[in-house]
C-alpha positions as CSV (number, residue, x, y, z in Angstrom):
1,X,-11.0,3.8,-34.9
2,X,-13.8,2.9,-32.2
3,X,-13.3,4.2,-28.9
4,X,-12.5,0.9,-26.3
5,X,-15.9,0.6,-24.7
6,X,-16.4,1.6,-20.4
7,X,-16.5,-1.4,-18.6
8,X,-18.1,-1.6,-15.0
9,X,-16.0,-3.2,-12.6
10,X,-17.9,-4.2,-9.1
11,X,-16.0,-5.2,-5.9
12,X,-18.5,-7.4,-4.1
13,X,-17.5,-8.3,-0.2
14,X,-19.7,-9.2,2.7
15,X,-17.1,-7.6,4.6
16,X,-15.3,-4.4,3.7
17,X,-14.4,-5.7,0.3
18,X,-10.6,-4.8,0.7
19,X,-9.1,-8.4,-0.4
20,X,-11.7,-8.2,-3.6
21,X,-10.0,-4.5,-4.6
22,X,-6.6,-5.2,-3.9
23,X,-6.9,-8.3,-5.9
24,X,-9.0,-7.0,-8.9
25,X,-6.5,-4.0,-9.3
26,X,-3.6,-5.8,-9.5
27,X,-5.2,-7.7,-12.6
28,X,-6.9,-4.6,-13.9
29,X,-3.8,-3.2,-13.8
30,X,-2.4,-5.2,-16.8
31,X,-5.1,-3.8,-19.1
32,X,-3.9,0.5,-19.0
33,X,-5.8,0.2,-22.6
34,X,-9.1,-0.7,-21.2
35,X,-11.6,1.6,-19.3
36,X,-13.0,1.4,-15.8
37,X,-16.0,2.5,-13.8
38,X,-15.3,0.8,-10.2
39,X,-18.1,0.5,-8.1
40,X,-17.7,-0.6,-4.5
41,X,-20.3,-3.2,-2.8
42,X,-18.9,-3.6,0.5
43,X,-21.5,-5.7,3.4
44,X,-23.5,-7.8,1.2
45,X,-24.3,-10.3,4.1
46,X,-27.7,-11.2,3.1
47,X,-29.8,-12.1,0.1
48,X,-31.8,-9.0,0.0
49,X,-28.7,-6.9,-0.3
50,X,-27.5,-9.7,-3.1
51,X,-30.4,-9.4,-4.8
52,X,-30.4,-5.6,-5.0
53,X,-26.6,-5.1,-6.0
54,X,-27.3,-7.8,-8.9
55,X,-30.1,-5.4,-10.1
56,X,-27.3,-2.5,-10.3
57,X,-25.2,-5.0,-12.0
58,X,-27.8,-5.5,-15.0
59,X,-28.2,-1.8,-14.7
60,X,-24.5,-1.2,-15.5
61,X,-24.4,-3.8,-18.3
62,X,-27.5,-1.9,-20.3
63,X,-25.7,1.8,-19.2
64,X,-22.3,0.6,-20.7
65,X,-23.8,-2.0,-23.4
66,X,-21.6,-4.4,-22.2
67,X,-21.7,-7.0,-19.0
68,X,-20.3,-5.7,-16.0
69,X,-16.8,-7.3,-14.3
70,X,-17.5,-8.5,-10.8
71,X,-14.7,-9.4,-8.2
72,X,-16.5,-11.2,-5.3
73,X,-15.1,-12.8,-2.1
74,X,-18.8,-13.7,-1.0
75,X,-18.9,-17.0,0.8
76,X,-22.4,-17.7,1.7
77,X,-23.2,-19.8,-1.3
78,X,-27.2,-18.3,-1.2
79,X,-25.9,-15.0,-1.6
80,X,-23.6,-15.8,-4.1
81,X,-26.5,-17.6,-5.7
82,X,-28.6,-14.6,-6.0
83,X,-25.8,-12.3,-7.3
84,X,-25.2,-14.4,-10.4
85,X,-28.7,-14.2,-11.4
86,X,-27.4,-10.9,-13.2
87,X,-25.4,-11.6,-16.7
88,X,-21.7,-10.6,-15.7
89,X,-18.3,-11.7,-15.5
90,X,-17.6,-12.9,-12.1
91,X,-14.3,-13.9,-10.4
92,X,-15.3,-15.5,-7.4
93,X,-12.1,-15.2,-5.4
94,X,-13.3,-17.5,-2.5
95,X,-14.7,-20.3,-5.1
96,X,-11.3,-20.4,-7.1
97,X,-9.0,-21.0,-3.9
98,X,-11.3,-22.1,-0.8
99,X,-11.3,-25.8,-2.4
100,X,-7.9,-26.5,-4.1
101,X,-6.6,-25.5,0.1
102,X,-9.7,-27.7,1.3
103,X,-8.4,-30.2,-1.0
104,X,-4.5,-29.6,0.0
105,X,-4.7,-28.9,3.7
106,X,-7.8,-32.1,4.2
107,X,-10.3,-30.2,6.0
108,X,-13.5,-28.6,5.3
109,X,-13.3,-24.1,6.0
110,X,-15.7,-22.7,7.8
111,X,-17.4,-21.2,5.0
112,X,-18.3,-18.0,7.3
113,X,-19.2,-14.9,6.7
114,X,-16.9,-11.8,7.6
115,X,-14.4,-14.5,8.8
116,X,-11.9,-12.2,8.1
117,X,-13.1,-9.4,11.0
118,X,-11.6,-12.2,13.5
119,X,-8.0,-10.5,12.5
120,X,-9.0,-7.4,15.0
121,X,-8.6,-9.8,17.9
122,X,-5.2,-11.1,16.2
123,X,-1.7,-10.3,17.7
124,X,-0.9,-9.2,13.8
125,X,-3.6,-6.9,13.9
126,X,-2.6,-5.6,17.6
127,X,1.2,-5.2,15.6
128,X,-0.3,-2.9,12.9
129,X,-2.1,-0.3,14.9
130,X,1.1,0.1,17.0
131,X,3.2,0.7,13.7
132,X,1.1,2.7,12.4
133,X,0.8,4.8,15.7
134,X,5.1,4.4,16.3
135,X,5.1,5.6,12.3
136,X,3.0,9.1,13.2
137,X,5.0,9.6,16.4
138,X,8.3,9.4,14.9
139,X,7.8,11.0,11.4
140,X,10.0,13.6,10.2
141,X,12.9,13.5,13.0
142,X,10.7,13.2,15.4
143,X,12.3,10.7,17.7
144,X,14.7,10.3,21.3
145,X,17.8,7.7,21.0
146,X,15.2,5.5,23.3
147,X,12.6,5.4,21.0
148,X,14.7,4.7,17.8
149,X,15.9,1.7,19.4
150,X,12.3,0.6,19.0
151,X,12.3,1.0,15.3
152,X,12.6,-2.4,13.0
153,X,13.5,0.3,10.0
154,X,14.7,3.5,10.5
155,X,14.3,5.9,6.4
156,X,17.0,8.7,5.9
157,X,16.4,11.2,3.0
158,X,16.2,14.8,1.6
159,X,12.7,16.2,2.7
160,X,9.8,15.2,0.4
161,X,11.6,12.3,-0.5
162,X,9.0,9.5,0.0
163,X,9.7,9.2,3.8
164,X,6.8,9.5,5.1
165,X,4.0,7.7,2.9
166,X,6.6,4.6,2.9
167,X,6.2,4.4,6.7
168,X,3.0,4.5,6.8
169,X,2.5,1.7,4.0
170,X,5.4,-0.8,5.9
171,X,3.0,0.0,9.2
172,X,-0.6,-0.7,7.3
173,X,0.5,-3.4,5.6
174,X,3.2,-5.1,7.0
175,X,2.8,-3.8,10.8
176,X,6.5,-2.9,10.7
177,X,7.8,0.3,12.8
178,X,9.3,2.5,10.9
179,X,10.9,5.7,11.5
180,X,11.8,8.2,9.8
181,X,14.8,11.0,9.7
182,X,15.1,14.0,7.0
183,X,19.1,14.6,6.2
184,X,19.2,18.8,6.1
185,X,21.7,20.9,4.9
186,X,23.5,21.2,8.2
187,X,23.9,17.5,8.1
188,X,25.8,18.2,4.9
189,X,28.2,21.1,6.2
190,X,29.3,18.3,9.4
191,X,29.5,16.1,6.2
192,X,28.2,13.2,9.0
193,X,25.0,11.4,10.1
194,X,23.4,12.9,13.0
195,X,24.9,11.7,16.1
196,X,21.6,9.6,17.3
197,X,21.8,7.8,14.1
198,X,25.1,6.0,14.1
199,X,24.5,3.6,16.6
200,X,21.8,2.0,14.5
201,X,23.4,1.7,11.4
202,X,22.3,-1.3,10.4
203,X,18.4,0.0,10.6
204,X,19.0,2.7,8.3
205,X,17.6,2.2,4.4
206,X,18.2,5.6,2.2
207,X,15.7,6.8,-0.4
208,X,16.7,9.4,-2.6
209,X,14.7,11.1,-5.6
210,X,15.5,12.8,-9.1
211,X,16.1,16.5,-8.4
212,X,13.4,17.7,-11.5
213,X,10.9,15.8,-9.5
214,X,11.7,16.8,-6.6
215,X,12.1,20.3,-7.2
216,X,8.3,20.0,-8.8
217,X,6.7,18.3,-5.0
218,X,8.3,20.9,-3.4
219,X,7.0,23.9,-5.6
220,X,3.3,22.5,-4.5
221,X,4.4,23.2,-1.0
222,X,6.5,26.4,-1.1
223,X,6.3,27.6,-4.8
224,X,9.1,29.8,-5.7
225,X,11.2,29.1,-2.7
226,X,15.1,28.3,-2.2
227,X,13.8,25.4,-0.9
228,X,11.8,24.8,-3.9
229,X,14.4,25.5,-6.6
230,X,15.9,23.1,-9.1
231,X,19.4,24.4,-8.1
232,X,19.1,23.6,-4.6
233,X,17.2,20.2,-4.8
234,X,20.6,19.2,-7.4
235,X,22.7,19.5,-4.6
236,X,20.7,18.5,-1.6
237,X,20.3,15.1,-3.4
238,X,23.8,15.1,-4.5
239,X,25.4,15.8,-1.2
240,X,22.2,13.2,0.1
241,X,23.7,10.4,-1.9
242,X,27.4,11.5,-1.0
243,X,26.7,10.6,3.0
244,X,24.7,7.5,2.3
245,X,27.6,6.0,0.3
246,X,30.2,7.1,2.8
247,X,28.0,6.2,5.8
248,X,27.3,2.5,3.7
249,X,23.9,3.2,3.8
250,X,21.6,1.1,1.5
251,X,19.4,3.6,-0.5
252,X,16.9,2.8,-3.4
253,X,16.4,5.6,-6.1
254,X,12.4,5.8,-5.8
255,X,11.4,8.7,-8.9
256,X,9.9,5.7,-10.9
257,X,9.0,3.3,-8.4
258,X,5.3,2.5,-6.4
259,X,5.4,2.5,-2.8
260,X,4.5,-1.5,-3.5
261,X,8.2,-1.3,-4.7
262,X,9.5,0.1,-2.4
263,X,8.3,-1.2,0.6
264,X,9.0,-4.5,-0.9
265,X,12.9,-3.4,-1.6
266,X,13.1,-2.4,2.1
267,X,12.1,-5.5,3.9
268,X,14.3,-7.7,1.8
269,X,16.6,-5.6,2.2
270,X,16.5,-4.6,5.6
271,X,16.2,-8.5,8.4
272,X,13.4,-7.1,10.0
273,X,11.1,-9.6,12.1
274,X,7.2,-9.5,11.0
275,X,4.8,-11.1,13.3
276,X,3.1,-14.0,11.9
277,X,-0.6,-14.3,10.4
């Protein structure tokens, strides 16, 4: 049986080229068959820069003996011009849904390049970088009954639950605040929330974890450890779960789930209040 050929995949921007990768891996994502060489092409504002990334698109398509995949979100139509003078597949994502909204919305776009920069002076953007910042400063417990108040989501779990890399995400990419508070053992023994806690109940979202997986995140921080061992991870999740149905807490169960998931479970779950675009 022949091997499934390398295919080059390109992410062409003439910005930072973040819309054209999170796109393209969502589709290349359907095809875990298929094999992928990413290259990025972020900046290609001009048509010397065109021209010179559609020469290391031919160069890919002789290397691999098959025509390169290109993503682009190019709107300058002479740049775009010069990189399809190389033989590849190209998803143009601008081209497929600039003119259907022109079309729907009666007016012509401005067709400029970077437009998408203009979001740093955007009261969105201005959210984001003060999430992410609120995220940082109240990680791990690390929070006054004050500054909770502040949060729109406040996550409880076990440590190395997922805690921490789901704030971070709901900040980044959704410019939600969101705090989070590790449940210890001597939570467990006053078989109660923490006192701070209670009075925003209806902030608090639960994640928990399988204990075999758990026990194998901790071992890469503290191999051999109490803290570490299969035993003790059983019942710190067990007792975990225990509180957060007593205390009504919604919780999602996250050993099989992306942080995409996740975070997506979470603000439908939790009302929380996301400025607009």
């Amino acid at each position: 049986m022949t091997d499934t050929p390398r295919r080059t995949v390109f992410f062409v921007s003439d910005g930072t080229g973040i819309t054209a990768e999170t796109l393209g891996h969502s589709l290349l994502a359907q095809f875990p068959e298929a094999k992928f060489r990413q290259v990025r092409a972020p900046f290609v504002d001009d048509i010397d820069k065109a021209i010179e990334c559609a020469a290391q698109i031919r160069d890919a398509a002789l290397e691999d003996g098959v025509r390169p995949i290109v993503f682009s979100t190019l709107v300058n139509q002479a740049t775009v011009d010069a990189l399809h003078k190389a033989d590849a597949l190209f998803l143009d994502l601008f081209e497929r849904f600039i003119g259907p909204l022109e079309t729907e919305l009666g007016q012509r776009s401005t067709h400029a390049v970077g437009r998408f920069h203009g979001i740093a002076d955007s009261t969105n953007y201005k959210h984001r970088i003060e999430a992410i910042n609120f995220a940082m400063a109240h990680d791990d417990g690390i929070s006054s009954d004050g500054e909770l108040a502040e949060a729109d989501v406040i996550l409880v779990g076990v440590s190395r639950s997922g805690k921490t890399p789901t704030s971070l995400y709901l900040a980044m990419q959704f410019g939600v605040k969101a705090a989070n508070y590790p449940l210890i053992p001597e939570d467990f023994e006053r078989n109660k929330l923490p006192g701070e806690l209670h009075k925003y109940r209806t902030k608090l979202f639960g994640l928990t974890i399988a204990p075999e997986r758990l026990s194998q995140i901790r071992q890469e921080r503290r191999p051999n450890s109490r803290y570490a061992s299969l035993e003790n991870c059983r019942y710190e999740i067990d007792a975990a779960q225990k509180l957060m149905r007593r205390e009504n807490i919604r919780w999602l169960e996250s050993t099989t789930k992306s942080i995409e998931e996740i975070s997506a479970t979470i603000l439908q779950t939790v009302r929380v209040d996301r400025p607009d675009f």
